[in-house]
Each structure stands twice: as C-alpha cells, then as structure tokens.
C-alpha positions, 0 to 999 in steps of 0.5 A: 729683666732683658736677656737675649738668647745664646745656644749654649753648644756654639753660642750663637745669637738666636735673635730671640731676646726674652722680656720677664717682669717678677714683682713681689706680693704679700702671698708670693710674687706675680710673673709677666713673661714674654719673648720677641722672636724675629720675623719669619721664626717658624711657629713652631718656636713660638708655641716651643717657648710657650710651653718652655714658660709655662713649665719653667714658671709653673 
C-alpha cells in the first residue's frame, strides 16, 4: 500500500508519501510500515510519525 499525504484542514500535499506492507499469517498478520519524508523535514516529523505508527499499529 502507497499513500501520499494530504492535510485534512486545507488539503495541502505534505510531500510525505506513506509505504505499508500488510501480510496475512496463521496467527494474524505481519506489518512492515514506512514513511519517505522530503529532504530538509524537521525531525521532529520523523520521531512524530514514529510514534503515530507505533500507536496506530499496536
């Protein structure tokens, strides 16, 4: 799965394009999640998304 990212108040393109590979197992599934940012992105949108990914797929 591919997504690029929009801000849901004014749709504007973050250039933050989201990399998600969902498998199926016997007990459940495996997840491989990642997120290209655009070069010169504050850090701080980096470890933000970390954590957004940690909680949403925990």
């Amino acid at each position: 799965m591919v997504g690029k990212i929009y801000l849901a108040d004014n749709g504007i393109y973050t250039k933050l394009i989201g990399v998600h590979q969902l498998t199926d197992t016997k007990t459940g599934m495996k997840v491989k999640l990642g997120v290209f940012l655009p070069e010169g992105a504050p850090e701080e949108i980096a470890k933000g998304h970390k954590w957004h990914l940690m909680v949403e797929f925990n």
